[in-house]
C-alpha atoms as one frame of an Amber mdcrd trajectory, in Angstrom:
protein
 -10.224  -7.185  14.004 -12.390  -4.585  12.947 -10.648  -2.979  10.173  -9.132
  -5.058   7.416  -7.554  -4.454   4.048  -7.138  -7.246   1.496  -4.464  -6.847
  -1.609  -2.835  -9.233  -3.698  -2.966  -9.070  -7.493  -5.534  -9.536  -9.741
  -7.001 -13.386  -9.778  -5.053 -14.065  -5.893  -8.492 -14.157  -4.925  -9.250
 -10.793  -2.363 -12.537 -10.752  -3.348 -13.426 -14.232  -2.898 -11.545 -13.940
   0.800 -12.842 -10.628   1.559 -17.000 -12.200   1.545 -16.081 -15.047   3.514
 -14.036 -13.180   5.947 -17.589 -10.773   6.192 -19.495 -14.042   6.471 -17.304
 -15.239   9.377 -16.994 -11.728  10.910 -19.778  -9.774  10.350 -18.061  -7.096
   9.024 -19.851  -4.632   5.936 -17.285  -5.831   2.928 -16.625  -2.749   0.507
 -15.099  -4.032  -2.953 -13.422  -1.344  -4.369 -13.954  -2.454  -7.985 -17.775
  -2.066  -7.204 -17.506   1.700  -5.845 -14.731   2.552  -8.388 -16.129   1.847
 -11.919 -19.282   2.952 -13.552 -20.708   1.266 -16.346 -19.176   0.664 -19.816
 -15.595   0.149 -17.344 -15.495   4.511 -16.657 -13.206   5.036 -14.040 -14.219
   7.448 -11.438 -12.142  11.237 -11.513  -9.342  11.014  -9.148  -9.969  13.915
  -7.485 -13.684  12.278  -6.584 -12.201   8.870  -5.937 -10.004  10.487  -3.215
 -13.249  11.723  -1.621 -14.997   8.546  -1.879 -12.470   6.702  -0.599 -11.882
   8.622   2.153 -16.003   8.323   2.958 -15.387   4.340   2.644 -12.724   4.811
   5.346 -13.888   6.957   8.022 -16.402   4.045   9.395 -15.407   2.364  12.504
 -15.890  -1.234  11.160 -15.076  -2.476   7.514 -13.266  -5.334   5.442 -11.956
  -3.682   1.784 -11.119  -5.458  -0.769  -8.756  -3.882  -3.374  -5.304  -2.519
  -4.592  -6.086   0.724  -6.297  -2.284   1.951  -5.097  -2.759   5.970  -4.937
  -5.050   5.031  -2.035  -3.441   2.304  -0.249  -1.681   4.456   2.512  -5.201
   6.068   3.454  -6.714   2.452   3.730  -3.599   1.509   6.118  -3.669   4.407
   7.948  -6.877   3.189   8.912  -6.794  -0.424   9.481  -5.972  -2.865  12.516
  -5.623  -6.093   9.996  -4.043  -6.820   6.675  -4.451 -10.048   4.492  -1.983
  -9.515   1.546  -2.241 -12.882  -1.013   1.319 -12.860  -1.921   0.739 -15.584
  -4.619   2.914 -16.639  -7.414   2.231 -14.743 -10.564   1.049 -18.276 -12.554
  -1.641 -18.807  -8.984  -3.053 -15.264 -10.217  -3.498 -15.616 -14.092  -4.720
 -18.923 -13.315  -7.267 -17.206 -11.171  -8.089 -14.547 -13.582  -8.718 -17.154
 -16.136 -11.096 -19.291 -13.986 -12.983 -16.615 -12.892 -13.460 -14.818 -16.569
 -14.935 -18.473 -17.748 -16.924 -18.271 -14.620 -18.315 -15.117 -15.440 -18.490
 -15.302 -18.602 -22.415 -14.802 -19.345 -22.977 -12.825 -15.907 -21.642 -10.351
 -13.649 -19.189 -11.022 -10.837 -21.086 -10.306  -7.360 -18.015  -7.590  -6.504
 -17.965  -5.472  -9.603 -19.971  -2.546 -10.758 -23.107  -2.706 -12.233 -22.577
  -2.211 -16.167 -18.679  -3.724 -16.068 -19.052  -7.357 -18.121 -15.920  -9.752
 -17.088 -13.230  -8.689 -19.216 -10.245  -9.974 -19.427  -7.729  -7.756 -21.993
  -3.935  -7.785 -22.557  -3.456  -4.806 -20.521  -5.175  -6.525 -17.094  -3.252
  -9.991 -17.829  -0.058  -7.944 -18.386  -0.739  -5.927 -15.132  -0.480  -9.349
 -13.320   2.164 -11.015 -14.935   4.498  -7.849 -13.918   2.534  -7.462 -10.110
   5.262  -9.439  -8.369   7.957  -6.656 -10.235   6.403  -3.665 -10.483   3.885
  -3.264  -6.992   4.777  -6.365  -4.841   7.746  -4.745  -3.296   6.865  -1.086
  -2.494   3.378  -2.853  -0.927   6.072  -5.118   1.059   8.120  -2.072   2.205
   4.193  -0.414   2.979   3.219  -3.192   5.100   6.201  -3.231   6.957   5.808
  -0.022   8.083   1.892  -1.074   8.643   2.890  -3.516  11.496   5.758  -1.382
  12.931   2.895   0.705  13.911   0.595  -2.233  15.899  -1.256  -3.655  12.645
  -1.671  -6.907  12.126  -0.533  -8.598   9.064  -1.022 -11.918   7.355   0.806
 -12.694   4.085  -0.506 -16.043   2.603   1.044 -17.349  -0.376  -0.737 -19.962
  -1.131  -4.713 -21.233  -1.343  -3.838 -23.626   1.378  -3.129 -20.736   3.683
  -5.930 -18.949   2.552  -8.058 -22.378   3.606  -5.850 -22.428   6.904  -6.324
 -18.664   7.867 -10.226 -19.012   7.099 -10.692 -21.959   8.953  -8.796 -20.530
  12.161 -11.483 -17.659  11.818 -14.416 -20.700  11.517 -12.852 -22.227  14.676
 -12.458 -19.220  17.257 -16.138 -17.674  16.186 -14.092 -14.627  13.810 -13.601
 -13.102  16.726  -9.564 -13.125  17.095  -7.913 -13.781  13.362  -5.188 -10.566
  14.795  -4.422 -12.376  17.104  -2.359 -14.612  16.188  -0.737 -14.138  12.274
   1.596 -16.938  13.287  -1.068 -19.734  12.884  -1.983 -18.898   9.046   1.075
 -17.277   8.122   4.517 -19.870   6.890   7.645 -19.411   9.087   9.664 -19.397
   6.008   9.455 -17.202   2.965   8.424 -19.213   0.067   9.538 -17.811  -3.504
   7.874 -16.084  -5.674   8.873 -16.506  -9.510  11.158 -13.151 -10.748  10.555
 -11.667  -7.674  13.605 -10.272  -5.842  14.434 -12.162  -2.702
């Protein structure tokens, strides 16, 4: 494991996953959020984002956390590991809730300087339609992803999360590709309005 990707929707809690799997690992993480916004919440210009992007890519060892869908492919191109958090849409706005009161009076450790915790109807609307809208094109994305060798752990829940994390703890971080069996359910578990 030396290249990893982490999606899920907002609040499924990539970031979170994404500095302890650095912790365990050693790997540099890259938040996306961080490199894409600039202060007062200005996105960067697409055509520089594609640049940047392709920058944060090109090194040989990385864990990045982040959807940011135009860019997706690039990032799987590149990667040997993917952690998707396929949560239930109530486990993420839960999430996004927790972490805004969290936040609330300083700045989250994996967002841009200058970008206050916000949380707006557009964002919460963004993850109440995630499982609709983006969950099934990433499936059909990540599919394709491990037809080509990489290695990919859906978790749906925070006790897999704990479970995949701890199987890291155990072996050192050295081998969490190896074996996607040990953190990832044998059965598909349901997620709410999602097709199945």
């Amino acid at each position: 494991m030396r290249r990893v990707v982490v999606l899920g929707p907002g609040g499924s809690g990539k970031s979170t996953l994404a500095r302890r799997l650095g912790q365990l690992t050693g790997l540099p993480v890259i938040h996306l959020d961080r490199v894409y916004w600039r202060p007062g919440w200005v996105p960067t210009p697409e055509s520089e984002w594609e640049a940047v992007h392709r920058d944060l890519t090109a090194g040989e060892a990385w864990i990045i956390d982040g959807n940011y869908g135009s860019t997706v492919e690039v990032r799987l191109a590149r990667a040997d590991t993917v952690v998707f958090l396929d949560v239930p849409r109530i486990v993420a706005l839960i999430g996004v809730l927790r972490r805004r009161l969290m936040y609330r009076r300083r700045k989250r450790p994996d967002m841009a300087p200058g970008c206050p915790e916000k949380v707006d109807w557009e964002f919460l609307g963004w993850v109440w339609n995630y499982a609709r809208r983006d969950r099934e094109p990433l499936l059909a994305q990540l599919a394709d992803a491990e037809r080509r060798g990489v290695t990919v752990h859906r978790l749906r829940t925070r006790r897999q999360m704990r479970l995949f994390l701890k199987a890291l703890e155990v072996d050192g971080g050295q081998s969490a590709g190896a074996e996607p069996s040990a953190a990832t359910p044998r059965r598909r578990a349901r997620i709410p309005n999602a097709p199945p």
